[in-house]
Backbone atoms as SQL, in Angstrom:
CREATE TABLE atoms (id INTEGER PRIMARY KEY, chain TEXT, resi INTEGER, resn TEXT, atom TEXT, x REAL, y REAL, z REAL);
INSERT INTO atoms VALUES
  (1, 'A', 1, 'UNK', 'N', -9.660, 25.938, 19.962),
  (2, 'A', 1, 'UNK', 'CA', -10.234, 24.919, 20.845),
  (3, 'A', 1, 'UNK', 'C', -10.684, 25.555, 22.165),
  (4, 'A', 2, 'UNK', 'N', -9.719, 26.123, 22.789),
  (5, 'A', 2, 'UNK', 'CA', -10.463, 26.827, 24.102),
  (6, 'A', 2, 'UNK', 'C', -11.485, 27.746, 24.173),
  (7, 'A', 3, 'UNK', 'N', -11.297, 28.589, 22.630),
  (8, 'A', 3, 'UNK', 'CA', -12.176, 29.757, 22.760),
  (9, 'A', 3, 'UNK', 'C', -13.708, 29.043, 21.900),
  (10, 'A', 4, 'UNK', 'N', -13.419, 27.560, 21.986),
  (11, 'A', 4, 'UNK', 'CA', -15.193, 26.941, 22.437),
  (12, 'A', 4, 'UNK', 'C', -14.944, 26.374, 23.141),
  (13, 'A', 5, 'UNK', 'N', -14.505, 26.001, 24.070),
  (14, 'A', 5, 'UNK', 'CA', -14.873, 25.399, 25.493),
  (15, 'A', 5, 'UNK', 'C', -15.495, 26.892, 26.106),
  (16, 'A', 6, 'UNK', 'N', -14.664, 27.797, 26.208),
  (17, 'A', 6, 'UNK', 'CA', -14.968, 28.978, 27.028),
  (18, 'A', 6, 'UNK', 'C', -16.655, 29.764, 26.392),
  (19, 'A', 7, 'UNK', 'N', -16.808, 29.663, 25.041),
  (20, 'A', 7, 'UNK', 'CA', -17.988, 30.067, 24.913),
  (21, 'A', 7, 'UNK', 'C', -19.531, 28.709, 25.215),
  (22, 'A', 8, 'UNK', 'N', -19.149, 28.106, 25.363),
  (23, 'A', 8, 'UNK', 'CA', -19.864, 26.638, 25.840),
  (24, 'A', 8, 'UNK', 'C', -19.979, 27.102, 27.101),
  (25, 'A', 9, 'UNK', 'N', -18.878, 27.153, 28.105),
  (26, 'A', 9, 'UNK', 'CA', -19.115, 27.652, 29.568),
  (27, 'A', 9, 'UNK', 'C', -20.118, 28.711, 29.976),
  (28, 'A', 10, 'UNK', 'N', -19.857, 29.794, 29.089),
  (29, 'A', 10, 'UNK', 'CA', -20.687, 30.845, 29.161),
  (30, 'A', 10, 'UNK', 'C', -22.350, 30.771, 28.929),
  (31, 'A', 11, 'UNK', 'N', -22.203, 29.878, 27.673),
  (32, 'A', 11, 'UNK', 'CA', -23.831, 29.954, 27.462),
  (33, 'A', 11, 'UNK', 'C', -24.394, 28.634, 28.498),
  (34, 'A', 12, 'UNK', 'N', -23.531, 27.965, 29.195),
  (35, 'A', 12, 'UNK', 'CA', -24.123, 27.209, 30.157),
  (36, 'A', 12, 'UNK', 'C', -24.596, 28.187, 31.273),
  (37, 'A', 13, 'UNK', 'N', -23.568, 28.750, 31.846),
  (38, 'A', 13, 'UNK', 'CA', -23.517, 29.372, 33.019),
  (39, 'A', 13, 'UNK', 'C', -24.950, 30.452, 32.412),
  (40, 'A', 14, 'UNK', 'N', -25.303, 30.939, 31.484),
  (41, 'A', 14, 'UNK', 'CA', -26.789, 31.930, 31.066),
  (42, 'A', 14, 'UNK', 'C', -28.233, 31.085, 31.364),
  (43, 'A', 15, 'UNK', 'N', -27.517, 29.813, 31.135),
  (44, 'A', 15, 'UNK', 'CA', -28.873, 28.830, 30.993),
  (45, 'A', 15, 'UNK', 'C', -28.591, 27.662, 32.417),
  (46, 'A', 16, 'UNK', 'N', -28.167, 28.563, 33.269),
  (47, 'A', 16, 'UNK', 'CA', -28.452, 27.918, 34.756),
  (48, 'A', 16, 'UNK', 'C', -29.416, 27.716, 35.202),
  (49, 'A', 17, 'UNK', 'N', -30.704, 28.437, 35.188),
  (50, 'A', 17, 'UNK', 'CA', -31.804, 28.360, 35.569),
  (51, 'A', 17, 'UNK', 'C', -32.956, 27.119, 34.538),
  (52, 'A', 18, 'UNK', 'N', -32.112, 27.060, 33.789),
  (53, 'A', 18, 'UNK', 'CA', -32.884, 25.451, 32.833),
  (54, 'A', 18, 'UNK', 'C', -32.814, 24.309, 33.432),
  (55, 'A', 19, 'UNK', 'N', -33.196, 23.311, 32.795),
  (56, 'A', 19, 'UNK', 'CA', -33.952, 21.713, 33.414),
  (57, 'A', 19, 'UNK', 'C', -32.300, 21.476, 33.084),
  (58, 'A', 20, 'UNK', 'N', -31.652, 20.704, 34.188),
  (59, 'A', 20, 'UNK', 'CA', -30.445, 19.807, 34.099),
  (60, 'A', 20, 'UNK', 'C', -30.610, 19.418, 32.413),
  (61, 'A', 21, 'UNK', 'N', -31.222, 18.057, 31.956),
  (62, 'A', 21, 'UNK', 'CA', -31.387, 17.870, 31.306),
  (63, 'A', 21, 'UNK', 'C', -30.777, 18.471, 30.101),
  (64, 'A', 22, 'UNK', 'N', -31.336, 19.594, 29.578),
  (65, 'A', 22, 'UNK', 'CA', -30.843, 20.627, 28.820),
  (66, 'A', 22, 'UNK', 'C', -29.366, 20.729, 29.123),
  (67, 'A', 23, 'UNK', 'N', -28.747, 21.246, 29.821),
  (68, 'A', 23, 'UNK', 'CA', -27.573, 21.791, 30.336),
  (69, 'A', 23, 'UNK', 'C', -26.683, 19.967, 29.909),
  (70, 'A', 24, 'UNK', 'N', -27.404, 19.091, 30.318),
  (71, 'A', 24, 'UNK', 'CA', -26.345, 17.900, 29.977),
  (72, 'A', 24, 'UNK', 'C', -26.014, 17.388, 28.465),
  (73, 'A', 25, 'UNK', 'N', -27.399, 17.783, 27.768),
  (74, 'A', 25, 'UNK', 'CA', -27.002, 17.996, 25.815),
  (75, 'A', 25, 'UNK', 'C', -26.155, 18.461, 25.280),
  (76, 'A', 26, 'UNK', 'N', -26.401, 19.953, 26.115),
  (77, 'A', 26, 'UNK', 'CA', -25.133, 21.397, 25.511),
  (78, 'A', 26, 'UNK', 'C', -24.240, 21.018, 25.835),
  (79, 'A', 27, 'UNK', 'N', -23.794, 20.365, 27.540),
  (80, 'A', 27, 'UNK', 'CA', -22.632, 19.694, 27.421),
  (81, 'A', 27, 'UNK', 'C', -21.829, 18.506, 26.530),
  (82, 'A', 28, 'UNK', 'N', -22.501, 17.781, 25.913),
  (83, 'A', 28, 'UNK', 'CA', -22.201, 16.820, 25.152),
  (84, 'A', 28, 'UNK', 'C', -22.172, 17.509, 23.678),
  (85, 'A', 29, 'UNK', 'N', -22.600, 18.259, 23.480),
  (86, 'A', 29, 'UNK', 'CA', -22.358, 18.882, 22.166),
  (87, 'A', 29, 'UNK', 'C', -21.144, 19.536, 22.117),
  (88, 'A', 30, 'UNK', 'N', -21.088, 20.169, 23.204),
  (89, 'A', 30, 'UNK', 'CA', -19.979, 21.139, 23.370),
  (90, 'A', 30, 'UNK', 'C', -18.570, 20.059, 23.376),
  (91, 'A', 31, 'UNK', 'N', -18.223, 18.589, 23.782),
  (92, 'A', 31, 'UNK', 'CA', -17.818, 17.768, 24.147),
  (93, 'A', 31, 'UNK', 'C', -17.242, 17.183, 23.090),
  (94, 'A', 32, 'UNK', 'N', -18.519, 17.128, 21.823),
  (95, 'A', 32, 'UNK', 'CA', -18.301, 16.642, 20.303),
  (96, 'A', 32, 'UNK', 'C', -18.133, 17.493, 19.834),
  (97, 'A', 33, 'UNK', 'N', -18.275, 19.240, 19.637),
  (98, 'A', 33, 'UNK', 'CA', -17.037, 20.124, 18.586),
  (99, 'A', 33, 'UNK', 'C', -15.810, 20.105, 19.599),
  (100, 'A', 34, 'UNK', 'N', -15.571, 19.819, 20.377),
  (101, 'A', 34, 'UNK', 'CA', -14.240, 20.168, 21.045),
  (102, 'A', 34, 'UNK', 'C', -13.106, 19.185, 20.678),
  (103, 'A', 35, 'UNK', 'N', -13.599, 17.527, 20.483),
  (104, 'A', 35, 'UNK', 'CA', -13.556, 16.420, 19.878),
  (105, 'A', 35, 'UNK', 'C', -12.922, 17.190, 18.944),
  (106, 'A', 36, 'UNK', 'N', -13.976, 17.451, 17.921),
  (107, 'A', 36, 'UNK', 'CA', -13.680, 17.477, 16.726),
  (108, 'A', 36, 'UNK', 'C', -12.387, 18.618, 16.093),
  (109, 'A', 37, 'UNK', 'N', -12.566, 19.499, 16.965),
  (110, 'A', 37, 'UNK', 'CA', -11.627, 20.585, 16.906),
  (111, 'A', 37, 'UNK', 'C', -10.086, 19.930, 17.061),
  (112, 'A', 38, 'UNK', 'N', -10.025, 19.193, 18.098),
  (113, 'A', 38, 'UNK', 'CA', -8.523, 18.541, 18.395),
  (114, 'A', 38, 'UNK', 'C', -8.622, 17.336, 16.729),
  (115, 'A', 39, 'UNK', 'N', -9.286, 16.770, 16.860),
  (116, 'A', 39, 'UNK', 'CA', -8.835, 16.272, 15.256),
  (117, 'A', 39, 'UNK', 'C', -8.420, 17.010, 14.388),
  (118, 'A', 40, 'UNK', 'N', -9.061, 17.908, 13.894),
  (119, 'A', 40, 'UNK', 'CA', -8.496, 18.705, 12.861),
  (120, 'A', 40, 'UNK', 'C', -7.105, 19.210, 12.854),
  (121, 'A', 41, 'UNK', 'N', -6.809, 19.608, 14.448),
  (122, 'A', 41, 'UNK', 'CA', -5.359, 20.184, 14.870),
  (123, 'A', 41, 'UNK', 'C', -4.518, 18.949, 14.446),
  (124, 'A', 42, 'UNK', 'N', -5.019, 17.620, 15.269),
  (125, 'A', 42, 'UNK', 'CA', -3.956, 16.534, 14.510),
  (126, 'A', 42, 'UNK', 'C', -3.693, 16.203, 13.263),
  (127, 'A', 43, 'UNK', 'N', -5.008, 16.238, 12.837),
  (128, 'A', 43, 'UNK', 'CA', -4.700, 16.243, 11.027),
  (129, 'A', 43, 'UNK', 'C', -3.645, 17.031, 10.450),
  (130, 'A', 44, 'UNK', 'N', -4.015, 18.814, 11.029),
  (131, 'A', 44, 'UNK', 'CA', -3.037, 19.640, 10.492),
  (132, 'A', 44, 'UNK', 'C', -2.050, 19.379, 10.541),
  (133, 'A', 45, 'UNK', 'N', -1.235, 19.151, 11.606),
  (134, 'A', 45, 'UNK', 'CA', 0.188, 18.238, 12.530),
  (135, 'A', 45, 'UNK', 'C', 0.948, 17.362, 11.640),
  (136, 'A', 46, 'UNK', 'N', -0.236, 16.330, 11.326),
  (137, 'A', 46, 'UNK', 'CA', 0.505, 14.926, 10.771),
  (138, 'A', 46, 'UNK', 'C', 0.752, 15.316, 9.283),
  (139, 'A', 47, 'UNK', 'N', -0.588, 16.659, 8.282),
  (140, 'A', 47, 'UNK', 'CA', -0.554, 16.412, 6.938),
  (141, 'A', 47, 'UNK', 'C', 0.961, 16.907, 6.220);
C-alpha cells in the first residue's frame, strides 16, 4: 500500500509543471488503487 502512495507522489511531483487538472485525475486514481489495495488486505485478514 505505501509503496503506491509513494510511487503516485513521485510521478506527481515529475508532472508539476502540468495543468492542475491532470495532477487532480492521477490523484484520484492513485486514491482508487490505494482503496483498493486496503480491501484486499481486509479480505486477506477476514478469509
Amino acid at each position: 500500500m505505501y509503496y503506491i502512495i509513494s510511487k503516485c507522489l513521485v510521478f506527481l511531483h515529475l508532472r508539476e509543471r502540468d495543468v492542475q487538472a491532470t495532477n487532480r485525475e492521477f490523484t484520484a486514481l492513485c486514491l482508487e488503487k490505494e482503496e483498493k489495495a486496503i480491501e484486499e488486505e481486509q479480505w486477506s485478514a477476514g478469509a
